[in-house]
Kinemage of the C-alpha trace (Angstrom):
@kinemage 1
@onewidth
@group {chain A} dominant
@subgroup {mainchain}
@vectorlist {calphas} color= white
{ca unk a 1} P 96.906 76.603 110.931
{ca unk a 2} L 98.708 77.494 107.708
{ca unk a 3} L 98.016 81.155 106.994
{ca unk a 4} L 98.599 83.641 103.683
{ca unk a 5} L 100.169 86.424 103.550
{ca unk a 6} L 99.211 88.074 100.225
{ca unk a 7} L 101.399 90.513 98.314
{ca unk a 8} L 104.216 89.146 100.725
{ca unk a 9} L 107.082 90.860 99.125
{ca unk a 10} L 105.659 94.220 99.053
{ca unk a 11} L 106.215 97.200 101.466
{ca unk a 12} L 103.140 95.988 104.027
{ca unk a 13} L 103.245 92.081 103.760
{ca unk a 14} L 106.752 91.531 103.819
{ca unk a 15} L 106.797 93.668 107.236
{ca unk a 16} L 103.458 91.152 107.867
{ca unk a 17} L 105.548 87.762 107.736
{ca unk a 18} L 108.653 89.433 110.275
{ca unk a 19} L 105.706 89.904 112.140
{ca unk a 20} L 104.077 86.355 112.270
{ca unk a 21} L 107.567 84.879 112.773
{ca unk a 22} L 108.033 87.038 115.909
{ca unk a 23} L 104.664 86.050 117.320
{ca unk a 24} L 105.765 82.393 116.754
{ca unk a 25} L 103.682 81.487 114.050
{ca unk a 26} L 105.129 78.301 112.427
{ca unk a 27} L 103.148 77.559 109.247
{ca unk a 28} L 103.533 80.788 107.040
{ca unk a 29} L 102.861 80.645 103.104
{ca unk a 30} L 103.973 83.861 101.553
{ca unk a 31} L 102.429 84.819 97.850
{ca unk a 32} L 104.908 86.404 95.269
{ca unk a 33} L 104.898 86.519 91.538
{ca unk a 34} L 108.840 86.021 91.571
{ca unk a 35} L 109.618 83.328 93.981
{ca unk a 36} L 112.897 83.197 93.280
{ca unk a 37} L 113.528 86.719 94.025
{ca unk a 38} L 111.521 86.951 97.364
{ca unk a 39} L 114.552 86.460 99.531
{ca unk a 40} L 112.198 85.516 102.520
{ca unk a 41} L 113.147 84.035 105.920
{ca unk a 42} L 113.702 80.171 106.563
{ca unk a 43} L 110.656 78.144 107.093
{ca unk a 44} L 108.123 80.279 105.523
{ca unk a 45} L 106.408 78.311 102.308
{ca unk a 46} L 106.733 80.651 99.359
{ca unk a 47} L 103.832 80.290 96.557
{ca unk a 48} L 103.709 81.403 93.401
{ca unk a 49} L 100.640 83.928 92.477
{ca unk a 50} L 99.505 87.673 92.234
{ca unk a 51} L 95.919 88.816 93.436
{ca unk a 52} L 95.242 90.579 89.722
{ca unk a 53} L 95.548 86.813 88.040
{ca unk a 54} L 93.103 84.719 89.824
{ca unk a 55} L 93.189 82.145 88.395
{ca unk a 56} L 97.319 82.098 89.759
{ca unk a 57} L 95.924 81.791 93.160
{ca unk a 58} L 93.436 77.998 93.835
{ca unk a 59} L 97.244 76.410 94.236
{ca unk a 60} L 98.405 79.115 96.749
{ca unk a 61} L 95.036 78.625 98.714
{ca unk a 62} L 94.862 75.168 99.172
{ca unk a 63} L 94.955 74.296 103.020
{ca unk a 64} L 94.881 77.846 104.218
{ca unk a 65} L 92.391 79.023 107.080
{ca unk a 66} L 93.554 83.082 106.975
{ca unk a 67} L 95.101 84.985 104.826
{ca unk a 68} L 96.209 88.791 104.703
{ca unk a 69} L 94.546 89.939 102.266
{ca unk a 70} L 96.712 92.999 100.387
{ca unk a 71} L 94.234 95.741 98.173
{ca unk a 72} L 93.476 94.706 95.334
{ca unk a 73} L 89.851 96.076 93.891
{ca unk a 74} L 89.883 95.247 90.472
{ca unk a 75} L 89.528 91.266 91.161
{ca unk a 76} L 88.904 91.058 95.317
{ca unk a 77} L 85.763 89.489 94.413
{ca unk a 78} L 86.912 86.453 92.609
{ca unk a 79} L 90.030 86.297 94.823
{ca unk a 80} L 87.427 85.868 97.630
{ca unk a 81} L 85.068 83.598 95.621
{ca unk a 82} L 88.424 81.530 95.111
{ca unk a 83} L 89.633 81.563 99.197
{ca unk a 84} L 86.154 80.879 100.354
{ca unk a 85} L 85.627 77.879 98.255
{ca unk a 86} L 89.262 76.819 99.059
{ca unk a 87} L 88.202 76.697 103.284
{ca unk a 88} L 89.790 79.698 104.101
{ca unk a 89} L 88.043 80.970 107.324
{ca unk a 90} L 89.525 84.623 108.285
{ca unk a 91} L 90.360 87.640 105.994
{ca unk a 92} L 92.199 90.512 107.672
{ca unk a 93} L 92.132 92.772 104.823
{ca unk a 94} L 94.214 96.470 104.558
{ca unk a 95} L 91.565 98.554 102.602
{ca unk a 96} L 89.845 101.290 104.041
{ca unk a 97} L 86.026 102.641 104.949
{ca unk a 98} L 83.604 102.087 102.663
{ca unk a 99} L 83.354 105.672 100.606
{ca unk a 100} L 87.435 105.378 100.844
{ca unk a 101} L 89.499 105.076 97.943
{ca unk a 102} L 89.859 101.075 98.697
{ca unk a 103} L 86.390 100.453 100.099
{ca unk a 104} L 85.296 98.288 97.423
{ca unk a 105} L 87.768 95.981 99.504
{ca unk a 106} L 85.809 96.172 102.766
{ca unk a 107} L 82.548 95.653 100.846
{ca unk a 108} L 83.539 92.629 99.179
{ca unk a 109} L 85.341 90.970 101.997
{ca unk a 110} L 82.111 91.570 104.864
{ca unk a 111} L 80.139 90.085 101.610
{ca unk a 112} L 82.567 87.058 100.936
{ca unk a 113} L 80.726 85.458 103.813
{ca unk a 114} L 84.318 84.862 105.601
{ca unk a 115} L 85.096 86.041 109.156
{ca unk a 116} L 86.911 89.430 108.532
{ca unk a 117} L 89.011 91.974 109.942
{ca unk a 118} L 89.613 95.352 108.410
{ca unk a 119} L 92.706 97.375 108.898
{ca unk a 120} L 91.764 101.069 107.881
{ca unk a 121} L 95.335 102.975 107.703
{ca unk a 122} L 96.124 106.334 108.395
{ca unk a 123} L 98.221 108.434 105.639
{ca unk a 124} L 101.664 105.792 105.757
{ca unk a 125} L 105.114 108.209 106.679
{ca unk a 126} L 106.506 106.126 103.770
{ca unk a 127} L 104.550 108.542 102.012
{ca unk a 128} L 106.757 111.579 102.895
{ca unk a 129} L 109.615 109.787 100.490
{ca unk a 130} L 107.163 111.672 97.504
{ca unk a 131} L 108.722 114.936 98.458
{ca unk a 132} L 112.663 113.532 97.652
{ca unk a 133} L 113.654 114.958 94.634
{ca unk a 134} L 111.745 118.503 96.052
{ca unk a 135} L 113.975 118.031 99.088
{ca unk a 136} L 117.496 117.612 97.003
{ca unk a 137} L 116.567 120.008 94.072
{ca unk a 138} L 115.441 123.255 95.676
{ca unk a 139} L 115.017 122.568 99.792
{ca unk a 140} L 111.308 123.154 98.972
{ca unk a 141} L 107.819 121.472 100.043
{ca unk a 142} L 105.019 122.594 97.947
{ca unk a 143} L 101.611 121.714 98.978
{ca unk a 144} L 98.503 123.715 99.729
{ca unk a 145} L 97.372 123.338 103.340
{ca unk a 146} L 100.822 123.367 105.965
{ca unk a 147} L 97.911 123.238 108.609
{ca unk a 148} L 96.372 120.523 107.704
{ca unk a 149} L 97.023 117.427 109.675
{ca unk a 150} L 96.467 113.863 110.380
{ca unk a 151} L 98.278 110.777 112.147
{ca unk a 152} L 100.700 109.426 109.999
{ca unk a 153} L 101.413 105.943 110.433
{ca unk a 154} L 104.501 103.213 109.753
{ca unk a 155} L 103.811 100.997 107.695
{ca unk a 156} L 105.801 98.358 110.200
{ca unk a 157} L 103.538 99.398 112.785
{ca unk a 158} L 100.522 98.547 110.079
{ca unk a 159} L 101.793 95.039 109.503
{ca unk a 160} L 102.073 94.470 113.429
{ca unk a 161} L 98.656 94.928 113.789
{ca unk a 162} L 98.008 92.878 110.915
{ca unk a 163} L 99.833 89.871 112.917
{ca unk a 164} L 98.178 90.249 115.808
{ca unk a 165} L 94.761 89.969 114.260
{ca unk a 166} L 95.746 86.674 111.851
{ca unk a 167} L 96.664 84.964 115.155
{ca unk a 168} L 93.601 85.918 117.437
{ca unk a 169} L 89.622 85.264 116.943
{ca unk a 170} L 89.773 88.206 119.295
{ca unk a 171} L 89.141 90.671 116.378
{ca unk a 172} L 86.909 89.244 114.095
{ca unk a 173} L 84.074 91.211 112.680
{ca unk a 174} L 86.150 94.496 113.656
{ca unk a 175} L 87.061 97.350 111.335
{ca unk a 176} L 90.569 99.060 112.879
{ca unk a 177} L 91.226 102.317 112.206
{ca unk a 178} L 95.205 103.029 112.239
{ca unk a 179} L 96.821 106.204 113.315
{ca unk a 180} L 100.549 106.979 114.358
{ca unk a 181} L 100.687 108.024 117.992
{ca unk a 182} L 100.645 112.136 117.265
{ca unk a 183} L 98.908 114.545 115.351
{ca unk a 184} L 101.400 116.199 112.925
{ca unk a 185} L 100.262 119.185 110.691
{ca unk a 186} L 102.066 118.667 106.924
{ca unk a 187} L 104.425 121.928 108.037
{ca unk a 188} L 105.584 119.687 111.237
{ca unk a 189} L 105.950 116.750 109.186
{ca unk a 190} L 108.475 119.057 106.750
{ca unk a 191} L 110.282 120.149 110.162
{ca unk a 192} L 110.791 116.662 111.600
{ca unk a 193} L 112.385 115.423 108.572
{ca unk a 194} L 114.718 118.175 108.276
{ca unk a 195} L 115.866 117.882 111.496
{ca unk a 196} L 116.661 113.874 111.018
{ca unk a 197} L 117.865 114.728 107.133
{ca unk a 198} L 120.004 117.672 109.176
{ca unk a 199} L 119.230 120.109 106.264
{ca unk a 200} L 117.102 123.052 105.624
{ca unk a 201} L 113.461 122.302 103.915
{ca unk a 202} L 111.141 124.955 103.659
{ca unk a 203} L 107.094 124.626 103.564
{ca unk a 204} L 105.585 126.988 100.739
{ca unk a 205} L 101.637 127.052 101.140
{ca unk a 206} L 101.304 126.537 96.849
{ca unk a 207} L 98.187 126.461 94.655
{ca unk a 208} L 96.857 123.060 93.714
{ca unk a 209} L 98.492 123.416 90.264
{ca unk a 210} L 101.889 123.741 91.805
{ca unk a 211} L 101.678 121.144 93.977
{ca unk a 212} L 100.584 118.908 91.288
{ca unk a 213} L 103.856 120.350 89.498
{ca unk a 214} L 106.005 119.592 92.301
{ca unk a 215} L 104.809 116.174 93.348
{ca unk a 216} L 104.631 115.094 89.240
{ca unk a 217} L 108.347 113.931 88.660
{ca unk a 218} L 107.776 111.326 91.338
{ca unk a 219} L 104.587 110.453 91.641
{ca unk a 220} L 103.764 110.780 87.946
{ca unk a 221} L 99.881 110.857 87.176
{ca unk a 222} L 99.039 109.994 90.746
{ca unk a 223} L 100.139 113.124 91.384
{ca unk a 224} L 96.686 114.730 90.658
{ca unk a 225} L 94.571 111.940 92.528
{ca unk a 226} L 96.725 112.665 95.425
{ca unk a 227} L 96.149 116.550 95.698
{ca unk a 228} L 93.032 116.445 95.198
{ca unk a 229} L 92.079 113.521 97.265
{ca unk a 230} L 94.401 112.584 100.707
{ca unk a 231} L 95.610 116.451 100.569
{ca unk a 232} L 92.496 117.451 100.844
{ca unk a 233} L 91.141 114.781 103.094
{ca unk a 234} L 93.667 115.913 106.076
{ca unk a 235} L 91.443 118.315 108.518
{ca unk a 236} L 93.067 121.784 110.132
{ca unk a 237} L 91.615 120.704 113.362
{ca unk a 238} L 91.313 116.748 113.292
{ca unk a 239} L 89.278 115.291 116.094
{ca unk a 240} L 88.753 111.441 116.933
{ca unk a 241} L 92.142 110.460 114.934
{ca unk a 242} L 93.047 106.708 116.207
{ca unk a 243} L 96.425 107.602 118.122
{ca unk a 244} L 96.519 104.747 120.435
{ca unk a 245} L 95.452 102.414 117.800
{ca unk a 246} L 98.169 100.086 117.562
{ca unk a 247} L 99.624 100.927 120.997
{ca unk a 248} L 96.225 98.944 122.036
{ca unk a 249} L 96.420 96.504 119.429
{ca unk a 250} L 99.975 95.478 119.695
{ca unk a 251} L 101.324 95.985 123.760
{ca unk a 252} L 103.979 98.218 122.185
{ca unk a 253} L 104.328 102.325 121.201
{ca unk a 254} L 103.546 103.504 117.923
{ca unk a 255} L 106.738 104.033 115.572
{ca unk a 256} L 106.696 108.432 115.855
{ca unk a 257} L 107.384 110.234 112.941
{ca unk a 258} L 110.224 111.340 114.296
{ca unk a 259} L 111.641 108.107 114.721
{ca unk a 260} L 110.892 106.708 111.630
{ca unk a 261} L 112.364 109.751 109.833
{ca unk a 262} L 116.019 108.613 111.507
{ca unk a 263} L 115.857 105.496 110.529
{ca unk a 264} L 115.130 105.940 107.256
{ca unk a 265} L 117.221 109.031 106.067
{ca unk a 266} L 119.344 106.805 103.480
{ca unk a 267} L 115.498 106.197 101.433
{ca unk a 268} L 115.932 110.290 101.207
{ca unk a 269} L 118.851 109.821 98.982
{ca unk a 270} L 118.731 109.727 95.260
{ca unk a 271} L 121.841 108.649 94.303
């Protein structure tokens, strides 16, 4: 059973192949626009492609019955027209629900036909790394709402999941939603990663203008969407959030936010 993993050298499904391999999977083809840069493990077949070039991809798919299947809305539906008439059984798909920012992905992929499973993330802790050059230049977080919280989940933990459900029929036809194991309000969040940074970072409730301000130099013009759209998505007083998602998923604990802030205080630095 040779299976895909799409957008393999990116944050998600590079975690997704570690993942595989651990499990014991043994035919892995891994899709990357720079093979020769991909640096992946031994064993795993590298092809060359990218999801927004189609027509990269009938050589990639040949012989494949699943693939993970990274976001991609501008051409998921020919990348699906492409997998389904290449025999590809199973799509396990990161995307989100269907009036989400990446639902177009869901849509298409339940439409493709194929046997799917959705993977419907939480906010990723990766995305804390946005608040960097706030954190070196003035020991400030700007944002409006330091009540407002959510799960946040690792994006390792994402790509665990991810393995499990390539290598089981067990979760077919099932939409996961993906929380981190606690409920952290964005003023927590700020505290946990000063205490693993071991520096002083201060919350300041801002207008929506200021955050945009603040969040700008990094995040550039997605700096807007982002205020205005997962800022204001995360509830004071969340109920039903999906903490023992990938506990239940995977047989092992959620990554906490507090771990994954150790681990990955060198990404703080901007030297």
């Amino acid at each position: 059973m040779t299976i895909l993993v799409t957008g393999a050298t990116a944050n998600i499904g590079r975690k997704v192949v570690d993942h595989l391999l651990a499990l014991g999977a043994g035919d892995i083809r891994a899709l990357t626009n720079s093979p020769r840069k991909a640096a992946l493990p031994e064993g795993v077949q590298v092809a060359q492609g990218y999801l927004g070039k189609p027509e990269t991809l009938p050589a990639a798919f040949e012989g494949v019955e699943r693939i993970y299947l990274a976001p991609m809305p501008d051409t998921v539906t020919e990348v699906l027209a492409l997998a389904r008439a290449a025999g590809v059984r199973h799509i396990v798909d990161l995307s989100g629900e269907p009036e989400s920012w990446w639902g177009s992905v869901s849509n298409a992929v339940e439409d493709s036909g194929m046997a799917w499973t959705h993977l419907w993330p939480a906010d990723f802790m990766e995305n804390t790394l946005m608040w960097s050059r706030q954190i070196h230049e003035v020991g400030i977080i700007r944002e409006p709402h330091p009540e407002a919280a959510s799960a946040p989940i690792a994006m390792d933990d994402i790509a665990a999941v991810a393995a499990v459900a390539l290598l089981s029929d067990d979760h077919h036809g099932r939409a996961h939603s993906l929380g981190g194991p606690e409920i952290l309000t964005r003023a927590e969040l700020v505290r946990q990663l000063a205490a693993a940074l071991g520096r002083d970072i201060a919350f300041e409730r801002s207008s929506r203008e200021e955050a945009i301000a603040a969040l700008t130099p990094t995040m550039g013009e997605t700096a807007t969407w982002y205020v205005d759209n997962a800022l204001s998505s995360f509830d004071p007083n969340p109920v039903g959030l999906p903490i023992t998602s990938v506990a239940d998923i995977t047989g092992r604990p959620a990554t906490t936010f507090a771990r994954w802030a150790t681990d990955n205080v060198a990404r703080f630095d901007l030297d």
